[in-house]
Residue, then its C-alpha position, 0 to 999 in steps of 0.5 A: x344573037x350571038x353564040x357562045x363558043x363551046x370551050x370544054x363539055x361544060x358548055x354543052x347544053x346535053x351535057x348539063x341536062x344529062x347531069x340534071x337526069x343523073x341527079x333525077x336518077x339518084x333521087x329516084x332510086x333512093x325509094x327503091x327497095x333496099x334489095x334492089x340496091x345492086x339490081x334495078x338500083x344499080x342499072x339505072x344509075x350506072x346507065x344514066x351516068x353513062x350519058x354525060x359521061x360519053x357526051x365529055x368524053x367524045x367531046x374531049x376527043x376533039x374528033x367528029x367522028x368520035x364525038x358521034x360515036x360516043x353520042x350513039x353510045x350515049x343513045x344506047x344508055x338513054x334506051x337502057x334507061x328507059x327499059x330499065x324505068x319501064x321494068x321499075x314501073x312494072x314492078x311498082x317502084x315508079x308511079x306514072x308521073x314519076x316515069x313521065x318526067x323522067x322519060x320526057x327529060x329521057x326522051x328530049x336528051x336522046x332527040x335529033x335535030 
C-alpha cells in the first residue's frame, strides 16, 4: 500500500476531522439559547476552531518540534471543549447523545498513537 505524501495541512487526516468537529460545533450551538451567544456559545466555537487551526499552523512551520508543540496546544482546546460540552449538558442544552457523538469525534482526534 502506498502512502500518499503529505504536501500542505489539507493532507492531514486530524486536520479534516477537526474541520468536521468545527462544523459539528456550529450546528450545535445554533440551538442554544440566544443569551448564550457570547458565553457558552461562544467558548465552544472559538475552542473547536482553535483545533484545526494549531494543527495548520504547526504544521506550517515545518519544525517537529513546533508541530508538537501546536499539536499540545490543540490537546488544550479539545479539553476546553469537553468542559465546556459538559457544562452545556449540565445546563440542558446538550441532550446525551448529542454529547456522545461529539465527544467521541473529541475524544479520537485528542488519541495518541
Amino acid at each position: 500500500m502506498v502512502k500518499k505524501q503529505i504536501q500542505s495541512f489539507r493532507d492531514l487526516k486530524i486536520w479534516a476531522m477537526g474541520i468536521e468537529l468545527v462544523k459539528e460545533i456550529y450546528q450545535l450551538t445554533k440551538l442554544f439559547p440566544h443569551e448564550e451567544l457570547y458565553g457558552l456559545t461562544s467558548q465552544l466555537r472559538r475552542a473547536a476552531v482553535s483545533v484545526p487551526s494549531n494543527i495548520a499552523e504547526g504544521h506550517i512551520r515545518g519544525h517537529k518540534a513546533e508541530f508538537r508543540q501546536f499539536l499540545f496546544i490543540a490537546l488544550g482546546s479539545l479539553a476546553e471543549l469537553e468542559t465546556q460540552l459538559i457544562i452545556s449538558g449540565e445546563l440542558g442544552y446538550v441532550t446525551a447523545v448529542m454529547y456522545k457523538n461529539i465527544i467521541n469525534k473529541n475524544r479520537y482526534i485528542g488519541k495518541d498513537d
